[in-house]
C-alpha positions as CSV (number, residue, x, y, z in Angstrom):
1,X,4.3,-8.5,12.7
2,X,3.3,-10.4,9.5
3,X,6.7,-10.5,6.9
4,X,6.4,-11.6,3.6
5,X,9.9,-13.0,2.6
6,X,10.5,-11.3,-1.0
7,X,12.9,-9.5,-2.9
8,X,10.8,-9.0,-5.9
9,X,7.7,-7.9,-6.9
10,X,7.2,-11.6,-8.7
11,X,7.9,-13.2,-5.3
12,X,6.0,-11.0,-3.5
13,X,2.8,-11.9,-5.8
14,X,3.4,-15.5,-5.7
15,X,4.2,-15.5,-2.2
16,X,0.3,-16.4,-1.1
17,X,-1.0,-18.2,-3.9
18,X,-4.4,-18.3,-2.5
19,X,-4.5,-14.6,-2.2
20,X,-2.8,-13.7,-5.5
21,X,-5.9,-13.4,-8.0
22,X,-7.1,-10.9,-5.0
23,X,-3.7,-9.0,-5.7
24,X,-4.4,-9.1,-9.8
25,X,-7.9,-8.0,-9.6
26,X,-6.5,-4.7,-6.7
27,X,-4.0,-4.5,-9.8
28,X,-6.7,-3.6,-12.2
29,X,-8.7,-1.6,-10.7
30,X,-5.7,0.3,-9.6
31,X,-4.2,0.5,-12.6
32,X,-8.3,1.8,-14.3
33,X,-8.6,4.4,-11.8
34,X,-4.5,6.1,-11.5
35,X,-3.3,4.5,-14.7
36,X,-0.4,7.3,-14.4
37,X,1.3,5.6,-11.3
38,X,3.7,2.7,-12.1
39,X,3.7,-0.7,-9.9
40,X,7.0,-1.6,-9.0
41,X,8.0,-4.0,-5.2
42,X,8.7,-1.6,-1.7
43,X,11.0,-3.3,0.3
44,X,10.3,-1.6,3.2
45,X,12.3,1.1,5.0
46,X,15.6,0.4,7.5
47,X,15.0,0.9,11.0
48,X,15.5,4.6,12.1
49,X,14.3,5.8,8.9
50,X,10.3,7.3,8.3
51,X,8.0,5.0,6.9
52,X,7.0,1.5,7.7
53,X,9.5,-1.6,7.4
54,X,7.2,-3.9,5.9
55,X,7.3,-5.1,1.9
56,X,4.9,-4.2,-0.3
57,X,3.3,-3.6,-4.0
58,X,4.1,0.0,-4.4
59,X,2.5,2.5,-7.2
60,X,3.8,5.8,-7.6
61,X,6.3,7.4,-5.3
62,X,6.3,10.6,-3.6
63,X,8.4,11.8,0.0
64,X,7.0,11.0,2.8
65,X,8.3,13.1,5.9
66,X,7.7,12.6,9.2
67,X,7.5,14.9,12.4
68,X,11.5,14.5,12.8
69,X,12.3,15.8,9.4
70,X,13.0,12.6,7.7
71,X,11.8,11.7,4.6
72,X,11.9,8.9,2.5
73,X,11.2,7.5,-1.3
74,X,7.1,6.2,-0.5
75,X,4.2,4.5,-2.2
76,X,1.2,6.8,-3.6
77,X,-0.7,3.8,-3.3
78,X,0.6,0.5,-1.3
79,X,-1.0,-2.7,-1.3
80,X,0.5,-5.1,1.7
81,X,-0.4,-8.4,2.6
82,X,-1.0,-9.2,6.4
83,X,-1.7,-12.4,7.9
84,X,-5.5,-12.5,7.6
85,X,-6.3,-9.6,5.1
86,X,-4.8,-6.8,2.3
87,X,-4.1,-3.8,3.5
88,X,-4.6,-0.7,0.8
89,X,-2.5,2.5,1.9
90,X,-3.4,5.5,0.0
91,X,-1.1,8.6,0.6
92,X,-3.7,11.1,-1.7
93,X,-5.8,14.0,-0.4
94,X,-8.4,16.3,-0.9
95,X,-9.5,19.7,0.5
96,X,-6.8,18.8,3.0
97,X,-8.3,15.3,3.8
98,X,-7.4,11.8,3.4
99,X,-9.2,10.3,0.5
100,X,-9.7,7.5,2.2
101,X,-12.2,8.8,4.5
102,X,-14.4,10.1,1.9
103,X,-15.1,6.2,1.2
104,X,-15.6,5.0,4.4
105,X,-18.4,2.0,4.2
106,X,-18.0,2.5,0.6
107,X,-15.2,0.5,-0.2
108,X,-16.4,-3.2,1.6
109,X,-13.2,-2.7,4.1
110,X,-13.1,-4.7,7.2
111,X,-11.6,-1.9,8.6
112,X,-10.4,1.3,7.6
113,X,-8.3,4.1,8.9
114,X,-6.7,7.8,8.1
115,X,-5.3,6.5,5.0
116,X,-5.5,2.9,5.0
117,X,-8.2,0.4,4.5
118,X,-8.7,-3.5,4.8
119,X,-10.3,-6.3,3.3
């Protein structure tokens, strides 16, 4: 698994320089479209606990709860840099769907999934 070593969201966006004016521009349009959800650095949850381990740019925050009944403190909207790409995860719904889906081949992904895309 790709780890960005960070304990801040400053590190975290100066932790690829090559990739952070993709991270500003995410921030923007972001910020133009749920202006409402505040950024702020996910470090990523401790093993044995729902949600992913990995760091990330986090906006908003809801509880996330998995099959087991634990729940955690989780990103409306994450933004996570991986190895070769950005991964947008985007916890929002509607009529019962991911939102994500509704943009499939719209949003210039490489890749996308139930509520994640890549680029």
């Amino acid at each position: 698994m790709f780890r960005v070593p960070a304990d801040s969201l400053a590190a975290y966006l100066d932790f690829d320089p090559e990739r952070k004016p993709d991270l500003v521009r995410l921030h923007a349009l972001i910020r133009e479209a749920a202006p409402a959800l505040k950024r702020y650095f996910h470090k990523g949850t401790p093993a044995g606990e729902a949600g992913m381990r990995m760091k990330m740019i986090g906006y908003g925050k809801f509880r996330y709860a998995i099959k087991s009944r634990k729940s955690t403190e989780w990103p409306v909207i994450g933004v996570a840099l991986q190895k070769n790409y950005i991964s947008v995860y985007v916890s929002v719904t509607r009529g019962g769907a991911p939102i994500v889906r509704a943009y499939a081949g719209k949003l210039g992904a490489l890749r996308s999934g139930g509520q994640q895309f890549q680029f």
